[in-house]
Backbone bond lengths (Angstrom), bond angles and torsions (degrees), N, CA, C in turn:
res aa  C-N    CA-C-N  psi(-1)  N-CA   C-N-CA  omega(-1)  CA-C   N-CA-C  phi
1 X - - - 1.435 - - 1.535 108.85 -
2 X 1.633 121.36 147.37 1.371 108.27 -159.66 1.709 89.59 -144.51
3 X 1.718 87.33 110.61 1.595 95.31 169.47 1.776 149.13 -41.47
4 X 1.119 122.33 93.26 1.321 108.17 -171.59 1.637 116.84 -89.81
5 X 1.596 123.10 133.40 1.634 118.00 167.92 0.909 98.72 -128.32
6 X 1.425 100.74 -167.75 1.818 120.29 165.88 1.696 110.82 -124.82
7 X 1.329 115.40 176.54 1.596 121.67 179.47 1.440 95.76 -10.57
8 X 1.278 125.57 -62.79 1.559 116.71 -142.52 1.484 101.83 -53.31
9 X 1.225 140.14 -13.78 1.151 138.50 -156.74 1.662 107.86 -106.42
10 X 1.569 130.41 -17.23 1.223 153.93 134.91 1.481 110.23 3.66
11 X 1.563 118.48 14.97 1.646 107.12 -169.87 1.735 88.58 -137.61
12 X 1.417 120.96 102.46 1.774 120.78 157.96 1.028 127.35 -34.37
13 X 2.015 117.61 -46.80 1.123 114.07 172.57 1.378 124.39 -59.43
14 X 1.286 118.29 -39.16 1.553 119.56 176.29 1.826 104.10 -65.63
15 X 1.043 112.23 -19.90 1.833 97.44 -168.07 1.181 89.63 -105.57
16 X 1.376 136.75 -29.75 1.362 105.28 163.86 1.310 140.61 -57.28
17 X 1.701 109.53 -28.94 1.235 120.03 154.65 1.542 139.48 -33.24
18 X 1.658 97.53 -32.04 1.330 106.66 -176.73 1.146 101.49 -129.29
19 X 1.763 129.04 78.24 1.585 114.62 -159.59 1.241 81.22 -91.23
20 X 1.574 151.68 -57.10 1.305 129.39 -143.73 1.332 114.01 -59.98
21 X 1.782 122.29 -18.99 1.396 125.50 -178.70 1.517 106.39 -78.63
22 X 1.654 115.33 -56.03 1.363 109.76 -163.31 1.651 114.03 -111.06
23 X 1.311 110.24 49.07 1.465 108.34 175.22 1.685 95.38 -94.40
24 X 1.491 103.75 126.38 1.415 110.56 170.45 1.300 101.79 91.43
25 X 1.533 111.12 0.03 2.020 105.40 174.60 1.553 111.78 -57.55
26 X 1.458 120.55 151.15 1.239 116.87 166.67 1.270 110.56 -114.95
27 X 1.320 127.74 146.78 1.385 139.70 -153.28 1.578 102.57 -124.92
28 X 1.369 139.35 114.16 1.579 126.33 -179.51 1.585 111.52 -105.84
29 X 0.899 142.86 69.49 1.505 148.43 161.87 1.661 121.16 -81.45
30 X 1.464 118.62 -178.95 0.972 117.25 174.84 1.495 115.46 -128.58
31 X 1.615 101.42 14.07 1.340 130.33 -161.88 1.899 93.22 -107.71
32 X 1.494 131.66 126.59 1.557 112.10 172.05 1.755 77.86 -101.07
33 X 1.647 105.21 -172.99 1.428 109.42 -158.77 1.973 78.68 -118.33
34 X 1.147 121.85 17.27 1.742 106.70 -172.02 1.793 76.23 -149.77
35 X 1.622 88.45 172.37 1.500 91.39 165.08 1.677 128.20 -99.72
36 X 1.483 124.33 133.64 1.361 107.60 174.08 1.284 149.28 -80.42
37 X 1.569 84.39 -11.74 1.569 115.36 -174.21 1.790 119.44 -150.38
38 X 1.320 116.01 177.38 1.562 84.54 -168.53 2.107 85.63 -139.42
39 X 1.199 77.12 148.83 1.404 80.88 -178.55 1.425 115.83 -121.48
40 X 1.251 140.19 173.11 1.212 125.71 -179.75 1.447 130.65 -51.60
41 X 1.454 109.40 -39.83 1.693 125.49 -169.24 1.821 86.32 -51.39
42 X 1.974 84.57 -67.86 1.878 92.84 -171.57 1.740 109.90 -27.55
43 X 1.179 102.17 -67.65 1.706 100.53 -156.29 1.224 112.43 -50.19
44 X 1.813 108.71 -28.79 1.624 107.93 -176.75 1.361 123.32 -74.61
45 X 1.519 111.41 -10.21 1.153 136.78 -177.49 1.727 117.22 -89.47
46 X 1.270 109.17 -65.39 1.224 128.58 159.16 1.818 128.45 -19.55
47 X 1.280 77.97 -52.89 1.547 100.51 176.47 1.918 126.65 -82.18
48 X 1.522 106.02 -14.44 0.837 131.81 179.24 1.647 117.85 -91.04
49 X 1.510 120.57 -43.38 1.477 132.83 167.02 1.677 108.59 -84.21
50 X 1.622 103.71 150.55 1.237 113.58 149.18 1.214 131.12 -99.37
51 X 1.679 115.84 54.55 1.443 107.44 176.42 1.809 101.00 -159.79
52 X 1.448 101.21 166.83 1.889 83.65 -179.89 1.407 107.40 -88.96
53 X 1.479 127.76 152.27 1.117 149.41 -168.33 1.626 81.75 -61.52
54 X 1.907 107.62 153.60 1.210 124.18 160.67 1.868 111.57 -83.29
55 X 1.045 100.94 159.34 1.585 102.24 155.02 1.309 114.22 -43.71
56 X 1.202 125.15 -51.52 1.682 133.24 -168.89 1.387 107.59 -81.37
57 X 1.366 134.31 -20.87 1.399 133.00 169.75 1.703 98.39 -76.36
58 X 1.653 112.36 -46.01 1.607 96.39 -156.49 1.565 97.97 -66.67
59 X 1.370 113.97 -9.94 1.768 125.32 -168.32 1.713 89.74 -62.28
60 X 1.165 109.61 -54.21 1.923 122.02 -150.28 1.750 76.82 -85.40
61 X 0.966 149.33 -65.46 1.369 124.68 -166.58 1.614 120.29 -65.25
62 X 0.945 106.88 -13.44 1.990 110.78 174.31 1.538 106.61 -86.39
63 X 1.433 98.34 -26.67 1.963 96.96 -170.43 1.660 92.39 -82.00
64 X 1.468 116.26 -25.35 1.706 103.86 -174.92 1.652 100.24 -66.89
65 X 1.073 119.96 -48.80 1.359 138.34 -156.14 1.897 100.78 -68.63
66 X 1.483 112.33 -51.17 1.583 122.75 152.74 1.454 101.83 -45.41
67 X 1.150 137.19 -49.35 1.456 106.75 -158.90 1.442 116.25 -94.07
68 X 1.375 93.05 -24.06 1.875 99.98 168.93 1.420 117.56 -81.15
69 X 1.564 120.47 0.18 1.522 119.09 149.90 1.233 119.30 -73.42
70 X 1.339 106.98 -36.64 1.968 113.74 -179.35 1.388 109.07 -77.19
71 X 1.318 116.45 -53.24 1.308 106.56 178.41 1.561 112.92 -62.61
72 X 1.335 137.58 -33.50 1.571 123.22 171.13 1.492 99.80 -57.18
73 X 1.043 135.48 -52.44 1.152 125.68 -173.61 1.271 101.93 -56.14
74 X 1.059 127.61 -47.28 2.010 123.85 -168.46 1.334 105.86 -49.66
75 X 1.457 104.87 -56.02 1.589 108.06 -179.00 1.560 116.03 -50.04
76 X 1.621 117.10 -56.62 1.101 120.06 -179.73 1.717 126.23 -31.30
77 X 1.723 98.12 -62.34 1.367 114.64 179.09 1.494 108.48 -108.38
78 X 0.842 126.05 17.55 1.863 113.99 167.13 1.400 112.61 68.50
79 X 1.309 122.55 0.41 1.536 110.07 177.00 1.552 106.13 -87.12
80 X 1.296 81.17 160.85 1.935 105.43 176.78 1.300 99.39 -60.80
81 X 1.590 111.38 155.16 1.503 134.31 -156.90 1.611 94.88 -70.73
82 X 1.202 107.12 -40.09 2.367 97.82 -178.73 1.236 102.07 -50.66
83 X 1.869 109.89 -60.41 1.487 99.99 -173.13 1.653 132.42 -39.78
84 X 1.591 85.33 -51.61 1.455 103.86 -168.75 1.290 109.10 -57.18
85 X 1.674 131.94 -49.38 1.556 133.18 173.25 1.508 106.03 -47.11
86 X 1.245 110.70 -54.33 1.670 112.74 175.61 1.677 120.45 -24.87
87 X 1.712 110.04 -60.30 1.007 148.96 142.68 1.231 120.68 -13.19
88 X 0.973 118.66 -51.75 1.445 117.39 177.72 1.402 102.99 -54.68
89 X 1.353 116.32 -39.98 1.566 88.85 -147.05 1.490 132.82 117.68
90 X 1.963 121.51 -178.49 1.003 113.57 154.00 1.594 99.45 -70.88
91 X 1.693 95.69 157.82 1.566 113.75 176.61 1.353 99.88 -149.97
92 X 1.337 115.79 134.42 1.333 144.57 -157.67 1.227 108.95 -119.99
93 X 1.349 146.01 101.42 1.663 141.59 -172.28 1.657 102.40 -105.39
94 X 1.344 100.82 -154.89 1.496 114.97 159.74 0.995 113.14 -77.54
95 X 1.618 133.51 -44.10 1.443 126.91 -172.74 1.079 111.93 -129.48
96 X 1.395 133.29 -4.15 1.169 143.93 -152.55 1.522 108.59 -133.63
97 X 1.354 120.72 138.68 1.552 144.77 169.47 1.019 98.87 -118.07
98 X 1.536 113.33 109.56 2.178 115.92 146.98 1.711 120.85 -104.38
99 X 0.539 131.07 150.91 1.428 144.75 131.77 1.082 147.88 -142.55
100 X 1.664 111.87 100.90 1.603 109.35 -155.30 1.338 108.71 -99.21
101 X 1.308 91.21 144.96 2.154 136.54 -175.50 1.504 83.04 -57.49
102 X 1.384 95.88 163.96 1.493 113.28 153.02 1.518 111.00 -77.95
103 X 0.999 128.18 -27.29 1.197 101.85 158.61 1.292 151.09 -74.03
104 X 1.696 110.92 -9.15 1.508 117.51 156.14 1.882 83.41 138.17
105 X 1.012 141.62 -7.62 1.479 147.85 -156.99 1.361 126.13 -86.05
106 X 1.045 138.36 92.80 1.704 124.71 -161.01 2.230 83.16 -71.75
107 X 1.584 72.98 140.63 1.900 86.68 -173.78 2.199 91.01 -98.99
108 X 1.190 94.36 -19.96 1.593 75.08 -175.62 1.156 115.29 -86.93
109 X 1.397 130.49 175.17 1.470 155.58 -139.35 1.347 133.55 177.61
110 X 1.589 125.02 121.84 1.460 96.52 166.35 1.129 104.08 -143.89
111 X 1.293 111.33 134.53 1.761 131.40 157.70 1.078 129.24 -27.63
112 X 1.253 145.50 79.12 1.413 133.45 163.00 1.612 134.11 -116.02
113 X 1.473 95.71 141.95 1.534 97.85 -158.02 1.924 108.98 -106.80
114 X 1.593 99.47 118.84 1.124 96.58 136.83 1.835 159.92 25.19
115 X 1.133 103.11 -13.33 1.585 106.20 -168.11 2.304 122.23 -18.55
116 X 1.315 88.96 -18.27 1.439 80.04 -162.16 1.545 117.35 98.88
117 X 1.553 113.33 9.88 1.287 99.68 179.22 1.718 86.91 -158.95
118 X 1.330 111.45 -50.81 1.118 113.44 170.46 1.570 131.70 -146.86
119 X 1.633 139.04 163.25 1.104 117.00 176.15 1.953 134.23 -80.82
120 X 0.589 138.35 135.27 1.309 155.95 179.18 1.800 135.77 -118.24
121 X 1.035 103.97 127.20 1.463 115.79 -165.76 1.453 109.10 -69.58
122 X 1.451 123.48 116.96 1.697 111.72 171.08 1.600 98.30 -118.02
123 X 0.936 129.76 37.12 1.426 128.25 136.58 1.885 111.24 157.99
């Protein structure tokens, strides 16, 4: 039987805790728990600490980086801040993929599994 969560489950130490439950769990977020890519904020940041960013920091540096895409756009065209995030587009962070629906919904996602030792991206 093969465990399914979401973000909340984003912590090794806790699943290692319980390897006989979540070895091979798959996790569906849009959040990865490391970074995949590096973006400017990151590197300026990165380079500045001695320690690796949490999941929840690379979270707060993609949402700065999200909002200063929407808001250039706001300025550009004058729409209100929903539109304008809409607007953006796909958006690509350090850890994070959005792209919001018209209905308000980030449609992206990614799978990651579990190994039993550590997490890993299968798509």
């Amino acid at each position: 039987m093969t465990l399914i969560g979401n973000s909340s489950w984003l912590d090794e130490r806790s699943l290692l805790n319980q390897i006989n439950v979540t070895r091979d769990m798959l996790i569906i977020s849009p959040l990865l728990p490391f970074a995949d890519r590096q973006t400017e904020l990151f590197i300026a940041l990165d380079e500045k600490e001695d320690f690796d960013l949490t999941p929840w920091q690379l979270l707060g540096l993609d949402a700065a980086d999200f909002v200063a895409a929407a808001m250039s756009s706001q300025i550009n065209n004058g729409a209100d801040f929903v539109d304008a995030a809409r607007d953006v587009g796909h958006f690509s962070g350090t850890a994070v993929e959005v792209e919001i629906s018209a209905t308000g919904e980030n449609r992206l996602a990614r799978i990651i599994r579990f190994d039993g030792e550590e997490l890993k991206v299968v798509k």
